[in-house]
C-alpha positions as CSV (number, residue, x, y, z in Angstrom):
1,X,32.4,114.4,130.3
2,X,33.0,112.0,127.3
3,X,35.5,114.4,126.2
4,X,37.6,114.6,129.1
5,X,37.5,110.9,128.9
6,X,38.5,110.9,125.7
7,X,41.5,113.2,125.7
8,X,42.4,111.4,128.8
9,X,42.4,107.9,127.0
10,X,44.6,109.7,124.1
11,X,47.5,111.3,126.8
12,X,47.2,107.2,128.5
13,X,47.9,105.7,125.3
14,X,50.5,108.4,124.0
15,X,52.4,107.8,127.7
16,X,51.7,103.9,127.5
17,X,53.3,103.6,124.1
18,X,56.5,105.4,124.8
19,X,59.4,103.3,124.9
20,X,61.3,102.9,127.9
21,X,58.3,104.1,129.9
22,X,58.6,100.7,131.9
23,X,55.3,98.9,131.1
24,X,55.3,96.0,129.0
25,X,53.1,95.1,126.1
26,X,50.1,93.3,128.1
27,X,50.0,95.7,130.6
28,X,49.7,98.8,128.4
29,X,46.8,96.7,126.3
30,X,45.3,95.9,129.3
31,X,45.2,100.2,130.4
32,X,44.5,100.9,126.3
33,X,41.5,98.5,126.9
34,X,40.5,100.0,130.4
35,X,40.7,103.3,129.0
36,X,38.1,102.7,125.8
37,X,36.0,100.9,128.7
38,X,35.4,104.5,130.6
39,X,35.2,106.3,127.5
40,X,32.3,104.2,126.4
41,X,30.4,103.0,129.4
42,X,27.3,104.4,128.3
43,X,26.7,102.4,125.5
44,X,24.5,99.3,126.5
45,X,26.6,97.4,123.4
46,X,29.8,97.8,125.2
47,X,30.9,94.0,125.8
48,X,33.5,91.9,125.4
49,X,33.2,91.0,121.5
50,X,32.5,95.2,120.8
51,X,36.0,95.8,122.6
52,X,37.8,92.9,121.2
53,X,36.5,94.4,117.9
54,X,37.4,98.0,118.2
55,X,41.2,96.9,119.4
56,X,41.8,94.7,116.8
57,X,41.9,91.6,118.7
58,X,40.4,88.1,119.2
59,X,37.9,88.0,122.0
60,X,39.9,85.4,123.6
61,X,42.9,87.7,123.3
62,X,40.6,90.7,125.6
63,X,39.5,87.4,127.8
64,X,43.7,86.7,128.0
65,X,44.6,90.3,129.1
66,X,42.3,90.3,131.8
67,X,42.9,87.1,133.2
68,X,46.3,88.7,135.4
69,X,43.5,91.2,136.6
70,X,41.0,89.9,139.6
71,X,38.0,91.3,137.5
72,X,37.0,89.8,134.0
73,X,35.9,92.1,130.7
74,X,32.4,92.1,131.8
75,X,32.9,93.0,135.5
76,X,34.9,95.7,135.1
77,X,32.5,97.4,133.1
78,X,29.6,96.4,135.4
79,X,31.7,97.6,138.5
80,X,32.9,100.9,136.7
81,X,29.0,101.2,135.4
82,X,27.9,101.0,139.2
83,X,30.4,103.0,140.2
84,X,29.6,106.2,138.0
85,X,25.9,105.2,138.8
86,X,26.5,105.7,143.0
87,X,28.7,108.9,142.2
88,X,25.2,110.3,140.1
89,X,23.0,109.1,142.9
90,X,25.1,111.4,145.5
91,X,25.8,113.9,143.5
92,X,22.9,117.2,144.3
93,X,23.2,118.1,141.0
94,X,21.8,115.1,139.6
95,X,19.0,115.0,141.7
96,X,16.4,116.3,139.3
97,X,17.8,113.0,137.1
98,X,15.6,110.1,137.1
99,X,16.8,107.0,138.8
100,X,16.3,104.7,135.7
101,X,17.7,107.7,133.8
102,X,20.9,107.4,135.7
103,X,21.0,104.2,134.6
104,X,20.7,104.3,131.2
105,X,22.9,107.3,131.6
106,X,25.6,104.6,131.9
107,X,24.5,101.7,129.9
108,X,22.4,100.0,132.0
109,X,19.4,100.3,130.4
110,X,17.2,97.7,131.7
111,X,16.2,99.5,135.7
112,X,15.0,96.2,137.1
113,X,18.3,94.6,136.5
114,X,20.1,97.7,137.1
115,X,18.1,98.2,140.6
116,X,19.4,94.4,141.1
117,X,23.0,94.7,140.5
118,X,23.0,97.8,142.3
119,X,21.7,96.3,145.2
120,X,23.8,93.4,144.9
121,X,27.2,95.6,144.7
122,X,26.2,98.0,147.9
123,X,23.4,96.5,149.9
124,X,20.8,99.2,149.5
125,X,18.6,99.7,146.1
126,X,19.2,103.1,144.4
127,X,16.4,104.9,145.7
128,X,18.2,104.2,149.1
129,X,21.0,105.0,148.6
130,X,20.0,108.5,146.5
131,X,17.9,109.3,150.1
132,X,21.3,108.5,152.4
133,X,24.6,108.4,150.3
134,X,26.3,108.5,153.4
135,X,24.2,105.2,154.7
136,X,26.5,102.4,153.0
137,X,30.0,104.9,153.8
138,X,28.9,103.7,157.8
């Protein structure tokens, strides 16, 4: 999977840095950004400060994209985090995959707080939700 994420984060930055392909500067940072966010969700260090780092940038300058965007640095990644974690929790292939194993999975490596925010985000724990996907879809 992380290299179909990665190829897919090359073809978005080749497209985003054409000129004349419409976008301006802070919005094709702001895609570059989102795009080494999915690649590397599964590493617990990915923050702000790692990001702001890998792009070349001030974090203030990360904090500064964001800000047009109705999600800071650190809540897209928790909500793409959760996201991938409720697609492994439905999926019957994963099903032999631990629950705090999902979690680490996608850098949420600590399963009390990751059985917290994942309650928080859809209103059943992820045991739950694993039994009846289909439960919070109603």
């Amino acid at each position: 999977m992380n290299i179909v994420d990665l190829l897919s984060t090359l073809l978005a930055d080749e497209i985003y840095s054409r000129p004349g392909s419409g976008t301006d500067n802070h919005a094709r940072m702001l895609r570059r950004v989102q795009h080494h966010i999915e690649a590397n969700l599964a590493d617990p260090l990915l923050g702000p400060d790692a990001i702001a780092a890998a792009h070349h940038m001030a974090t203030r300058t990360l904090h500064k994209i964001f800000s047009a965007s109705s999600l800071t640095v650190a809540g897209w990644i928790r909500e793409r985090r959760l996201e991938a974690c409720r697609r492994d929790l439905a999926d019957p292939l994963c099903a032999h995959v631990g629950i705090g194993q999902i979690g680490v999975r996608w850098g949420l490596i600590d399963a009390a707080h990751f059985s917290r925010i994942f309650r928080a985000a859809f209103g059943a724990s992820p045991s739950n939700y694993r039994q009846d996907p289909g439960a919070l879809m109603r």
